[in-house]
PyMOL commands that place a pseudoatom at each C-alpha (Angstrom):
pseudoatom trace, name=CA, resn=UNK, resi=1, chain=A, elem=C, hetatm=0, pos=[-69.684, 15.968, -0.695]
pseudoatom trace, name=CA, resn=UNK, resi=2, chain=A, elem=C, hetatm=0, pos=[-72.130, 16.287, -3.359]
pseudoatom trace, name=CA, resn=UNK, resi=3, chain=A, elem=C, hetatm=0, pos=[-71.601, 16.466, -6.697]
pseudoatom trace, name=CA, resn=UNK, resi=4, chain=A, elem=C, hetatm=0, pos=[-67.985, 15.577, -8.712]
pseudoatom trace, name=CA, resn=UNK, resi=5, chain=A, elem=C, hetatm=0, pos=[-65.462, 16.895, -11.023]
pseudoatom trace, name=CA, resn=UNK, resi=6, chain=A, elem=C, hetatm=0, pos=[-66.513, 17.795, -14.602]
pseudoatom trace, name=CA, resn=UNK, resi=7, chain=A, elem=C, hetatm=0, pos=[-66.012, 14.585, -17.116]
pseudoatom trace, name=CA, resn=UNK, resi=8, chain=A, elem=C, hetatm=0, pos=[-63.001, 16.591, -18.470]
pseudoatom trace, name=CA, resn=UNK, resi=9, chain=A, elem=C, hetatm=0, pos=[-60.242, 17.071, -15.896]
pseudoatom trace, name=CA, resn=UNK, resi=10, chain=A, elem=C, hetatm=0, pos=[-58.426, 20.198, -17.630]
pseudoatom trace, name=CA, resn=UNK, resi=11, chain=A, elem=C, hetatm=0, pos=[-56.183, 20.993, -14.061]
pseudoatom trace, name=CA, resn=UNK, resi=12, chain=A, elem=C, hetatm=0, pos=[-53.291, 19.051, -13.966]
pseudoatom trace, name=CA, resn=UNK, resi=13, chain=A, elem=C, hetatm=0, pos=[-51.329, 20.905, -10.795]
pseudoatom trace, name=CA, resn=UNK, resi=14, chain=A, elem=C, hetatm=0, pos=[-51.945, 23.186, -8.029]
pseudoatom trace, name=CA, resn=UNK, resi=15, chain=A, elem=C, hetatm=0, pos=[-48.997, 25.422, -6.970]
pseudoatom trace, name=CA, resn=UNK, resi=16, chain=A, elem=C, hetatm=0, pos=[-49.528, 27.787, -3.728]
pseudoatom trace, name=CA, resn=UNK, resi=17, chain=A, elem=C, hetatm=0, pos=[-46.992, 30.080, -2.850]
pseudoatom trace, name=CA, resn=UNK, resi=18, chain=A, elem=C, hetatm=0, pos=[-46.896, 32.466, 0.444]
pseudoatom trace, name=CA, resn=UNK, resi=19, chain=A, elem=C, hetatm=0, pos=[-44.309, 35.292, 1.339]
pseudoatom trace, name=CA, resn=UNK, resi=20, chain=A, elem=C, hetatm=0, pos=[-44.604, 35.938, 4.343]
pseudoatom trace, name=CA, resn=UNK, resi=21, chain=A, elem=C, hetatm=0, pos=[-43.109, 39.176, 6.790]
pseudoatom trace, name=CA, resn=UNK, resi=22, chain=A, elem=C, hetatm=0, pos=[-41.105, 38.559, 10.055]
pseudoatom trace, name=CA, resn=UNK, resi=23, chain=A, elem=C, hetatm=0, pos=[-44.212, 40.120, 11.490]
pseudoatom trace, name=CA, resn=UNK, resi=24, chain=A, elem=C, hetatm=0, pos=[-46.878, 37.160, 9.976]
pseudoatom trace, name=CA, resn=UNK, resi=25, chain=A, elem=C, hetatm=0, pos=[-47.659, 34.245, 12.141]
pseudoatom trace, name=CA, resn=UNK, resi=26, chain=A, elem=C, hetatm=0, pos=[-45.586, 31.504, 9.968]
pseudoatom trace, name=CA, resn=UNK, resi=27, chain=A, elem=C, hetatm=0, pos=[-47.365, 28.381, 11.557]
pseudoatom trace, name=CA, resn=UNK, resi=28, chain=A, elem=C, hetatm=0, pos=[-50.951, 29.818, 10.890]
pseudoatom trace, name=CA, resn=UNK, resi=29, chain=A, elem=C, hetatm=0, pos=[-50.390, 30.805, 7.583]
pseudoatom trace, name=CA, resn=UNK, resi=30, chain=A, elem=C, hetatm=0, pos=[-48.638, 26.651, 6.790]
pseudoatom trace, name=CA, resn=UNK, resi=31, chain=A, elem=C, hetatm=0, pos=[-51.854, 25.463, 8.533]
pseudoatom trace, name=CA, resn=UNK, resi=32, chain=A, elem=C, hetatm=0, pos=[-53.654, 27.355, 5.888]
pseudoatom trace, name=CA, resn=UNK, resi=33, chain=A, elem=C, hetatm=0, pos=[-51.861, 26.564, 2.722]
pseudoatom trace, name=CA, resn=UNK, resi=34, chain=A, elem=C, hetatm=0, pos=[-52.128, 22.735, 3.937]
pseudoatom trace, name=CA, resn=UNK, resi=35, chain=A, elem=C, hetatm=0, pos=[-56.217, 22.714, 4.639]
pseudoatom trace, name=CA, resn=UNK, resi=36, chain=A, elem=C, hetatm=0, pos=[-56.020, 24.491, 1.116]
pseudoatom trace, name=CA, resn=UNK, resi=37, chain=A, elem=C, hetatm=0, pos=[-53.998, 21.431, -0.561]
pseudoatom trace, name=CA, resn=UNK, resi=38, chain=A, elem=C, hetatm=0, pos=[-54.459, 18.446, 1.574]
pseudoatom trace, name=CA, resn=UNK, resi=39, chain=A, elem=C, hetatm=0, pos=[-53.457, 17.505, 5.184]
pseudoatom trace, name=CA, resn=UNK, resi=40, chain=A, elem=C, hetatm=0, pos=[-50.423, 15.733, 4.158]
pseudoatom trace, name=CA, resn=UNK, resi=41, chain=A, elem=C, hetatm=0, pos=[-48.906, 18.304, 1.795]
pseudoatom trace, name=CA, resn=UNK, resi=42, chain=A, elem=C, hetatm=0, pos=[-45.213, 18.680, 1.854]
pseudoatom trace, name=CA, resn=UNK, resi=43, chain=A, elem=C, hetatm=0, pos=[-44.396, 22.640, 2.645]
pseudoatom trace, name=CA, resn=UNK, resi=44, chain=A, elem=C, hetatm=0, pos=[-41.283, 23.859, 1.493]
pseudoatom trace, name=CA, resn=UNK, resi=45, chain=A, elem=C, hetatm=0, pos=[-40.294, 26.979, 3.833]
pseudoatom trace, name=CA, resn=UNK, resi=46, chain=A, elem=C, hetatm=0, pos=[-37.432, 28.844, 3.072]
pseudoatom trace, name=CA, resn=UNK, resi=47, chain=A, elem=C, hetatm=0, pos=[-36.572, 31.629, 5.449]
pseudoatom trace, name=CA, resn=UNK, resi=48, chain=A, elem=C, hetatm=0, pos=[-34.178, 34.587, 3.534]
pseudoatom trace, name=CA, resn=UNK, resi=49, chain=A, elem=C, hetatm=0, pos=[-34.047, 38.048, 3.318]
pseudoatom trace, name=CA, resn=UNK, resi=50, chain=A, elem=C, hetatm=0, pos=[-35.965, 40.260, 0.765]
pseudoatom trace, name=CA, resn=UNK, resi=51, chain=A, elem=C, hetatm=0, pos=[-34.339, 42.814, -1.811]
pseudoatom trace, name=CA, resn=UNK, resi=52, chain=A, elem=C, hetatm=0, pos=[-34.739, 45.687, 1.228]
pseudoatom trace, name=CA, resn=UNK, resi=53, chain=A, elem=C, hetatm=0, pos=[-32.964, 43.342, 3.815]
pseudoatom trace, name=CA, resn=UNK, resi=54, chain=A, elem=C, hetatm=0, pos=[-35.990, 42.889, 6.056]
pseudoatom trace, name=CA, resn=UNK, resi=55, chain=A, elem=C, hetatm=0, pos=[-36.346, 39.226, 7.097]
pseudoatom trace, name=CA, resn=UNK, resi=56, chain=A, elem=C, hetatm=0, pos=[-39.040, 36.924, 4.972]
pseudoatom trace, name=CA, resn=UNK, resi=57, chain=A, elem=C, hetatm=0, pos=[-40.829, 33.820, 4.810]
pseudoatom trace, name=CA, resn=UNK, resi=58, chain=A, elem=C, hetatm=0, pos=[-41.539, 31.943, 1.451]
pseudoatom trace, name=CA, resn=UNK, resi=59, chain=A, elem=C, hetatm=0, pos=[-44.261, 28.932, 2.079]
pseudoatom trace, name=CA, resn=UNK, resi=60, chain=A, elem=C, hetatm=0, pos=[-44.795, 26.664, -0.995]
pseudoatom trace, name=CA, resn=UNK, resi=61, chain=A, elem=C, hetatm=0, pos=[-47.381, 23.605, -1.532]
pseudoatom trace, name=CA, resn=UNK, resi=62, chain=A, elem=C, hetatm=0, pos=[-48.184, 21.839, -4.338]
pseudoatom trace, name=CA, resn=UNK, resi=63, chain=A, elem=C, hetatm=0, pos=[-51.099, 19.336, -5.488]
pseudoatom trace, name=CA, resn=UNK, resi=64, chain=A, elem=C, hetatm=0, pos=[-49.650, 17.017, -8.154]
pseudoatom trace, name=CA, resn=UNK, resi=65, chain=A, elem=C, hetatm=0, pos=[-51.630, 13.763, -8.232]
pseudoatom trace, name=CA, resn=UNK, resi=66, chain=A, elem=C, hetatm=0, pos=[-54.691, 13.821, -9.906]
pseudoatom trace, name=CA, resn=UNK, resi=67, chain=A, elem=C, hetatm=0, pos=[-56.915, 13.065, -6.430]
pseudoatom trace, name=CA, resn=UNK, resi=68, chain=A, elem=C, hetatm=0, pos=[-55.384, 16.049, -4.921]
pseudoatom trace, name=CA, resn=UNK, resi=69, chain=A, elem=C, hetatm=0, pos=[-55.789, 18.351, -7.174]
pseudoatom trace, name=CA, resn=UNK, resi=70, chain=A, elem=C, hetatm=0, pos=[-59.632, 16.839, -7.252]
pseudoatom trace, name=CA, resn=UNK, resi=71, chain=A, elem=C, hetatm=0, pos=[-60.044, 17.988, -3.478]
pseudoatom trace, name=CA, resn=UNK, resi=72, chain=A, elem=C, hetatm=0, pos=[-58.189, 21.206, -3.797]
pseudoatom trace, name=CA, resn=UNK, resi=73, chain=A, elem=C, hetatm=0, pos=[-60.701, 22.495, -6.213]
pseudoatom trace, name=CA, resn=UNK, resi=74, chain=A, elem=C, hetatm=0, pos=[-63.127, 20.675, -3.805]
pseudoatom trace, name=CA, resn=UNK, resi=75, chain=A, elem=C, hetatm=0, pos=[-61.908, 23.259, -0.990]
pseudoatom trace, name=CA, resn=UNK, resi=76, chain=A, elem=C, hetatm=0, pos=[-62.262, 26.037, -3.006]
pseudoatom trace, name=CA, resn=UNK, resi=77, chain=A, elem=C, hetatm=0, pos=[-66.572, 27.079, -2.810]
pseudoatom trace, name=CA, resn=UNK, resi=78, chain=A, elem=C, hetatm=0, pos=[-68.127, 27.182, -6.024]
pseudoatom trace, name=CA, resn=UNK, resi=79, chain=A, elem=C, hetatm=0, pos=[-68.741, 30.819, -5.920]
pseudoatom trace, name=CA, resn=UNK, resi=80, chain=A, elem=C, hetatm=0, pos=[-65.295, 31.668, -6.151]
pseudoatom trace, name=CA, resn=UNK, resi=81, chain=A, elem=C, hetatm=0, pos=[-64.689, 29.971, -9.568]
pseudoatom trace, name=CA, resn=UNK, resi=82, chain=A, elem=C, hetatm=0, pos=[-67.807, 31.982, -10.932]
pseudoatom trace, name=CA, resn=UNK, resi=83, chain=A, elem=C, hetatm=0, pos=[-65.704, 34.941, -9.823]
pseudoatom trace, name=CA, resn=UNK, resi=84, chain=A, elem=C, hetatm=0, pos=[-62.681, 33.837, -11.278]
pseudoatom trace, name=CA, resn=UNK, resi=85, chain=A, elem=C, hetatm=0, pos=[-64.031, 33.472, -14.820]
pseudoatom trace, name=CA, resn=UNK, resi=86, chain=A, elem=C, hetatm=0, pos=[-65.755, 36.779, -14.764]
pseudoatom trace, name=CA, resn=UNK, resi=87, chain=A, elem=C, hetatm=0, pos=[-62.598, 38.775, -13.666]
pseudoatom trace, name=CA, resn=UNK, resi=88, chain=A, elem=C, hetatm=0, pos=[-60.060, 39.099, -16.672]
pseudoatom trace, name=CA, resn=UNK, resi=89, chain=A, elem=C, hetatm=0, pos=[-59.765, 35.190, -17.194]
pseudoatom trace, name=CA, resn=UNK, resi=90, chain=A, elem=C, hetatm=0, pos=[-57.687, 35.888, -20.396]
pseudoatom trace, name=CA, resn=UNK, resi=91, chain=A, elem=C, hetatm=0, pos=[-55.438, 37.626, -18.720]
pseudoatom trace, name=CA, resn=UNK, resi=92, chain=A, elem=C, hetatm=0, pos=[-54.249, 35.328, -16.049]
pseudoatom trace, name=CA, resn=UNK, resi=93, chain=A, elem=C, hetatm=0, pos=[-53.384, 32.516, -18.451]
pseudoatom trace, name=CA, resn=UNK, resi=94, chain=A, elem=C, hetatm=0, pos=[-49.644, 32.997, -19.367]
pseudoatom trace, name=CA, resn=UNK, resi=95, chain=A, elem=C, hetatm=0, pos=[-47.719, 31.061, -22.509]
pseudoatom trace, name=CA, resn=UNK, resi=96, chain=A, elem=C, hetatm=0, pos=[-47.127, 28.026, -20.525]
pseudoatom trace, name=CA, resn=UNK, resi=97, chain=A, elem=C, hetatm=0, pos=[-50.732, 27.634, -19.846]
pseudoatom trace, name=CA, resn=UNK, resi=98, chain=A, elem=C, hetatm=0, pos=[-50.766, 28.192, -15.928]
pseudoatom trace, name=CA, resn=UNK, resi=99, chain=A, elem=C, hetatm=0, pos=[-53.619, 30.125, -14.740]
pseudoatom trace, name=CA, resn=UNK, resi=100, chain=A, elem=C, hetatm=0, pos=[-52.849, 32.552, -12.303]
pseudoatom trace, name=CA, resn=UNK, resi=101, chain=A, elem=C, hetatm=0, pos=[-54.627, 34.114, -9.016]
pseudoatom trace, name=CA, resn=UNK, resi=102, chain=A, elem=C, hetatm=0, pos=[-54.273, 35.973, -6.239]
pseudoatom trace, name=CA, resn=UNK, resi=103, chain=A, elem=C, hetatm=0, pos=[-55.985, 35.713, -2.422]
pseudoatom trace, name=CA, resn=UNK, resi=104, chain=A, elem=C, hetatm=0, pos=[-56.342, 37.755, 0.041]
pseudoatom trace, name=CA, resn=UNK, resi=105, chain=A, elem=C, hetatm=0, pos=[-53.841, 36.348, 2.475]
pseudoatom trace, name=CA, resn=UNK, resi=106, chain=A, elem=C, hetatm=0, pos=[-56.008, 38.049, 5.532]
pseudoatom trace, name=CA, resn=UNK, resi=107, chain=A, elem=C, hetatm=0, pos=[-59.332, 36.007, 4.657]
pseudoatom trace, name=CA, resn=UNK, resi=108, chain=A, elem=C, hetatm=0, pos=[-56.764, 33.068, 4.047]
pseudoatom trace, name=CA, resn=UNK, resi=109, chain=A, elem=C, hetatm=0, pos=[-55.765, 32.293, 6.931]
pseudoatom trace, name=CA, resn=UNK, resi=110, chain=A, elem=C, hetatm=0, pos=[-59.822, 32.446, 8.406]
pseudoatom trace, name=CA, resn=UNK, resi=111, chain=A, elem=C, hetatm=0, pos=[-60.297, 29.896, 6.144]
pseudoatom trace, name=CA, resn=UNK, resi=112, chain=A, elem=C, hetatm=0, pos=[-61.983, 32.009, 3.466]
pseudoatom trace, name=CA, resn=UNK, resi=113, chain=A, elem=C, hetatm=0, pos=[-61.034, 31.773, 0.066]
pseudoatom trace, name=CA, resn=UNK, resi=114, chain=A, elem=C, hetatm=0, pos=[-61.270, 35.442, -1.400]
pseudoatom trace, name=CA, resn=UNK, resi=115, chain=A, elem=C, hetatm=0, pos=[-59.595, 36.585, -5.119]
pseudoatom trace, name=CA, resn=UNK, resi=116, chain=A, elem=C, hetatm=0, pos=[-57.534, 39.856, -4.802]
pseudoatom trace, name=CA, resn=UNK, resi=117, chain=A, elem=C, hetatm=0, pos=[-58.653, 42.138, -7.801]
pseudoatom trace, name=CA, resn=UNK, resi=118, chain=A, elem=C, hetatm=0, pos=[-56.458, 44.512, -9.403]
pseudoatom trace, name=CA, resn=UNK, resi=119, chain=A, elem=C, hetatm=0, pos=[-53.073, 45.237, -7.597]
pseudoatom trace, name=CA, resn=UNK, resi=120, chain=A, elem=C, hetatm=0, pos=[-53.527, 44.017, -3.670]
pseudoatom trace, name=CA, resn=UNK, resi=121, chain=A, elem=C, hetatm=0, pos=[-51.100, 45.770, -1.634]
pseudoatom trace, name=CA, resn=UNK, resi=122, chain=A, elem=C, hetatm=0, pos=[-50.475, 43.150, 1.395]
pseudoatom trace, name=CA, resn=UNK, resi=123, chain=A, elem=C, hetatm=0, pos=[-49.470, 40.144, 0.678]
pseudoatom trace, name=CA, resn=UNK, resi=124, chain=A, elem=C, hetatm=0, pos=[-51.175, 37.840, -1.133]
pseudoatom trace, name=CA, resn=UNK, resi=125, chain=A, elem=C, hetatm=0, pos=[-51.271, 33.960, -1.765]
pseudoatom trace, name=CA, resn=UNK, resi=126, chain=A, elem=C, hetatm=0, pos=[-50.256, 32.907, -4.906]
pseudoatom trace, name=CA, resn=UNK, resi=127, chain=A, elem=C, hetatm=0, pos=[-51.818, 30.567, -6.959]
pseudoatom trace, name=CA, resn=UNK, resi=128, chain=A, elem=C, hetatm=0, pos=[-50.811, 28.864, -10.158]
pseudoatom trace, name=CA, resn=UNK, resi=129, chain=A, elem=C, hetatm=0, pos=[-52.698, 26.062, -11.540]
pseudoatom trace, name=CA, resn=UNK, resi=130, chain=A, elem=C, hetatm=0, pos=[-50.957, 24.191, -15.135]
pseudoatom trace, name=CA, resn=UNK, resi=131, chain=A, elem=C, hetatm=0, pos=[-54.221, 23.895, -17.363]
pseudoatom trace, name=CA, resn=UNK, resi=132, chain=A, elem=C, hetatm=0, pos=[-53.833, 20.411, -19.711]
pseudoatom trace, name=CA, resn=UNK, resi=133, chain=A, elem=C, hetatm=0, pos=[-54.943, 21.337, -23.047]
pseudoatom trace, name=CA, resn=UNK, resi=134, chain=A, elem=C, hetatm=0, pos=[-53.156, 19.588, -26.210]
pseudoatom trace, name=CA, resn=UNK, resi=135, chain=A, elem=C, hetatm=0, pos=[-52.395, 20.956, -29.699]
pseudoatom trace, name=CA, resn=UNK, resi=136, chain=A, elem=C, hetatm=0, pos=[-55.660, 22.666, -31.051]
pseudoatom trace, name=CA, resn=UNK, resi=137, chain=A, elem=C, hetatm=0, pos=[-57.301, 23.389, -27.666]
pseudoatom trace, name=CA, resn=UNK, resi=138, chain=A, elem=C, hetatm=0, pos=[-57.360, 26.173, -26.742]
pseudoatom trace, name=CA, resn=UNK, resi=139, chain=A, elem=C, hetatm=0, pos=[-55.986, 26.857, -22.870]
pseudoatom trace, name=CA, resn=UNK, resi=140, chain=A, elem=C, hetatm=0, pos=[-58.972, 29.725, -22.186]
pseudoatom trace, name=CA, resn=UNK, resi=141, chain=A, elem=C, hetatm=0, pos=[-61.472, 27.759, -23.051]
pseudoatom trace, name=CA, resn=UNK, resi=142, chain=A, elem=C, hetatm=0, pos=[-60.437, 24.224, -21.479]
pseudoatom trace, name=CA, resn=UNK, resi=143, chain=A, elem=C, hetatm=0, pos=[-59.877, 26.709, -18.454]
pseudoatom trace, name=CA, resn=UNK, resi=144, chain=A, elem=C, hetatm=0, pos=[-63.271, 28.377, -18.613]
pseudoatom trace, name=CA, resn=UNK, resi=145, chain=A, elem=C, hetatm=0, pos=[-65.040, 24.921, -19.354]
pseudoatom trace, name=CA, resn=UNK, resi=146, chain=A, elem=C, hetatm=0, pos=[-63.532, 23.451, -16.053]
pseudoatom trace, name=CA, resn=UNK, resi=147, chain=A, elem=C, hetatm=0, pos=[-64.128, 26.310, -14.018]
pseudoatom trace, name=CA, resn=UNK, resi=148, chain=A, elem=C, hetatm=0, pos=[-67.899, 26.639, -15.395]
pseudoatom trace, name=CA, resn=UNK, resi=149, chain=A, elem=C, hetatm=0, pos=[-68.554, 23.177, -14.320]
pseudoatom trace, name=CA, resn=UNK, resi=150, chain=A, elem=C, hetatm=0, pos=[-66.651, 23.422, -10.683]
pseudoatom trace, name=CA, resn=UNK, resi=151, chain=A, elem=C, hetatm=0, pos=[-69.082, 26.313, -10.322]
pseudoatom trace, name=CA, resn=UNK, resi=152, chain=A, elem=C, hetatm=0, pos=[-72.132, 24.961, -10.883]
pseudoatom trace, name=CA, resn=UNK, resi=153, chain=A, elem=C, hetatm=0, pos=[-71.370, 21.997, -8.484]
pseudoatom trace, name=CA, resn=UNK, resi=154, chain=A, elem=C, hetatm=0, pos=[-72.403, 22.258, -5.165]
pseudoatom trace, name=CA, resn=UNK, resi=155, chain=A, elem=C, hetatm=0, pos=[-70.397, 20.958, -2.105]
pseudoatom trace, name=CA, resn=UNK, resi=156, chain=A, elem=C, hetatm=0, pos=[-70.649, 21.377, 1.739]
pseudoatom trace, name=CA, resn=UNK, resi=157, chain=A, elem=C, hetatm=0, pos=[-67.966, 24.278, 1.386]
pseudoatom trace, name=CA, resn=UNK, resi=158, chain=A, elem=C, hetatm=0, pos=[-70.978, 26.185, -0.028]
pseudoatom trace, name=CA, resn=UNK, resi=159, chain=A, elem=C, hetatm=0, pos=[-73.872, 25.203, 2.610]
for i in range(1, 159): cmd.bond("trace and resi %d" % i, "trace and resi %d" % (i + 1))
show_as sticks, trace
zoom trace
């Protein structure tokens, strides 16, 4: 792949998060979420049933180590973090300093990586990334100056 992180690393973990219906193809969805992370990520699944009673699937991932999270943001293509930035940033940045996002869970599992804007109503893919920033940094702009630099790499995801 061309191209590398930005000097500052300002991700420190990658949290995915699936819930899926009886109806949704479990193993394709897993297969996703793990090309997403890395091929050896640990998926918890955890089969219950939702507040209506109808059957459900929850599929959770997570990038921890430092390389992972590195070729999770690798997978993502560099459009995407362009998008990200330009659709309410600010407000997907909560008080513990996790960024959050939605994708389209259809486009997911095709292997395209598509943000949900606004209220999606199928289910989406979660996505929570912890942004490091210390005392006087601020989290929106250590977020925006590590997305701005992801997107203006290029990698063969983008070819």
């Amino acid at each position: 792949m061309a191209g590398g992180m930005p000097q500052c690393m300002s991700i420190r973990s990658i949290h995915v998060k699936v819930i899926a219906s009886a109806i949704d193809d479990i193993e394709l969805i897993s297969n996703a979420v793990s090309n997403l992370l890395h091929k050896e990520a640990e998926l918890k699944i955890t089969r219950s049933k939702s507040y209506h009673g109808a059957m459900q699937t929850t599929i959770e991932g997570s990038a921890k180590r430092r390389r992972d999270v590195k070729q999770v943001a690798n997978n993502f293509p560099r459009s995407f973090f362009n998008d990200l930035i330009n659709n309410e940033l600010e407000r997907r940045i909560d008080d513990s300093k996790f960024l959050h996002f939605r994708l389209d869970l259809q486009e997911f599992v095709k292997g395209n990586i598509v943000l949900v804007k606004g209220d999606g109503r199928r289910h989406p893919v979660k996505v929570r990334m912890k942004i490091e920033s210390y005392p006087g940094q601020d989290p929106l702009t250590e977020a925006t100056k590590f997305l701005s630099g992801l997107a203006t790499q290029t990698t063969e995801k983008d070819e």
